[in-house]
C-alpha positions as CSV (number, residue, x, y, z in Angstrom):
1,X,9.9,-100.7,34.3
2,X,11.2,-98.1,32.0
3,X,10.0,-94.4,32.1
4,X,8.0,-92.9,29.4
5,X,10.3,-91.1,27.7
6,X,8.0,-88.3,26.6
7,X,8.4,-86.8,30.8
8,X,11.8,-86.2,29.7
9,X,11.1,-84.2,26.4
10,X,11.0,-81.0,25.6
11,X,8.3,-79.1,26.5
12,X,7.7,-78.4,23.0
13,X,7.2,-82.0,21.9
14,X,4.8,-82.6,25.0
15,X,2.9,-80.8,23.8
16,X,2.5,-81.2,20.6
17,X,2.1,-84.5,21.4
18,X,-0.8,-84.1,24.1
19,X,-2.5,-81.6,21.4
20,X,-2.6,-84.5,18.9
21,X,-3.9,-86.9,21.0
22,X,-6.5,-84.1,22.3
23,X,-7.3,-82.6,18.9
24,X,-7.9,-86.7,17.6
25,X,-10.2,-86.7,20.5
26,X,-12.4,-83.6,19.4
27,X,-12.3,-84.8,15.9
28,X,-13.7,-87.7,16.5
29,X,-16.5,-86.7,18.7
30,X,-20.3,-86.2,18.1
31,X,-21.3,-83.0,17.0
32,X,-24.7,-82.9,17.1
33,X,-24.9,-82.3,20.5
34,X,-23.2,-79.1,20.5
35,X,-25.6,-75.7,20.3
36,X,-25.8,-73.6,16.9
37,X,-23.9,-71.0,18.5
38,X,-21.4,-73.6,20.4
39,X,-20.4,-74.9,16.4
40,X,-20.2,-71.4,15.0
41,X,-18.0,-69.9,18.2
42,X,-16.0,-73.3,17.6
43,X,-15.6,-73.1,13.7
44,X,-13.7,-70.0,14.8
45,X,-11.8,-70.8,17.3
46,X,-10.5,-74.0,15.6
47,X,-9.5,-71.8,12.7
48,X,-7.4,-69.7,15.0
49,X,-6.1,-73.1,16.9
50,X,-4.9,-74.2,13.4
51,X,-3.3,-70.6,12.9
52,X,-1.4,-71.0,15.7
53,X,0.0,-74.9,14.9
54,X,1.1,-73.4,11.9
55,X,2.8,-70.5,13.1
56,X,4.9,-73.6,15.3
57,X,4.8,-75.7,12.1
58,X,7.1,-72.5,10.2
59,X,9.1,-71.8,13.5
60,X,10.0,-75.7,13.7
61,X,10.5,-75.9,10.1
62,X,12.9,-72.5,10.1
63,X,14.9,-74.1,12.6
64,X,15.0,-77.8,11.3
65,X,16.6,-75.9,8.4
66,X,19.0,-73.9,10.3
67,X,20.5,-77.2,12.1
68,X,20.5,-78.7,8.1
69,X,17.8,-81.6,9.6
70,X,17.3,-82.4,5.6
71,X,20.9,-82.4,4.5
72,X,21.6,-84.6,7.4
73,X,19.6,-87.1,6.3
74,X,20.5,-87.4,2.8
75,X,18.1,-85.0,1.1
76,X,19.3,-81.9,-1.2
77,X,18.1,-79.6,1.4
78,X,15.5,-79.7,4.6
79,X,12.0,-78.7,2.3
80,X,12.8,-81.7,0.1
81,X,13.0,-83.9,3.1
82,X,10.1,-82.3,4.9
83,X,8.2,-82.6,1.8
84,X,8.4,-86.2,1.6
85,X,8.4,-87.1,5.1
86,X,4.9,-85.1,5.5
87,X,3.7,-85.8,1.7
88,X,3.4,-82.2,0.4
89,X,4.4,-81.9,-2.7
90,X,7.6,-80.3,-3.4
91,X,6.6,-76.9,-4.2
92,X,4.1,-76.8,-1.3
93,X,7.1,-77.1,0.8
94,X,9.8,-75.1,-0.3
95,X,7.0,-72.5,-0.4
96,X,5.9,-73.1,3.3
97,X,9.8,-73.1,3.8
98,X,10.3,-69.7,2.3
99,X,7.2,-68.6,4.8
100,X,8.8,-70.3,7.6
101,X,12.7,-68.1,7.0
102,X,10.6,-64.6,6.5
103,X,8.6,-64.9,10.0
104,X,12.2,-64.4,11.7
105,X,12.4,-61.2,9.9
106,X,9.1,-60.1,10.4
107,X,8.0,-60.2,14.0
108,X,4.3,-58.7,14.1
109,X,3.3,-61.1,11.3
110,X,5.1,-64.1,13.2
111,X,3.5,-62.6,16.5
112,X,-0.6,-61.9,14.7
113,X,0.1,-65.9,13.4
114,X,1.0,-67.3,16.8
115,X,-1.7,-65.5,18.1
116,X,-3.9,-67.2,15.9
117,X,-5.1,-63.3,14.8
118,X,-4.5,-64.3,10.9
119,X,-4.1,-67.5,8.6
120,X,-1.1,-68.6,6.5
C-alpha cells in the first residue's frame, strides 16, 4: 500500500490542506446552536482567520512569482495564470499581485496582516 503523500509535504501544504478540510467542516455546520455572543466573538475571529489566509495567499503568490510559476506554464506572467487558474478576473489579480510584492517591503503591514490585526 502506498503512503499518503501529503506526510511527506511541506508543512506549509499540510496545512493548508487540513484548514480546508477543517474550515469546509465549520461552514457547513448548524449554526443555530451557537450562543448570541458565541456568533458575534466568531464573526470576528473568522474575519481575522481570513486576514491571515490572505496574508499566506500574497506571501505564496510573491513567491510563485519570484520562481516565474506563470511563465513556466505558458502564461505572460504568474497573475495572468493565477488569475485564471483561481477565476479572478485579470485586474483582481495583478492587483492582489502588486499587494503580494509590497508586503516584502513592508514588514509591519505583512506582520499586522499575518496576525490577522487588519484586512486586505
Amino acid at each position: 500500500m502506498a503512503k499518503d503523500s501529503r506526510h511527506h509535504a511541506h508543512t506549509v501544504c499540510r496545512a493548508v490542506a487540513k484548514s480546508r478540510k477543517k474550515v469546509r467542516a465549520a461552514a457547513t455546520s448548524d449554526l443555530w446552536q451557537m450562543s448570541d455572543n458565541e456568533v458575534a466573538a466568531t464573526l470576528l475571529e473568522a474575519t481575522r482567520l481570513r486576514a491571515q489566509a490572505e496574508a499566506l495567499e500574497l506571501r505564496l503568490a510573491a513567491e510563485a512569482d519570484r520562481r516565474h510559476v506563470g511563465e513556466r506554464a505558458g502564461a505572460t506572467d504568474t497573475a495572468s495564470w493565477w488569475g485564471h487558474q483561481t477565476r479572478q478576473n485579470r485586474p483582481v489579480a495583478k492587483s492582489r499581485m502588486r499587494l503580494a510584492e509590497s508586503l516584502d517591503r513592508h514588514a509591519p503591514t505583512s506582520a499586522a496582516l499575518t496576525e490577522g490585526a487588519i484586512s486586505v
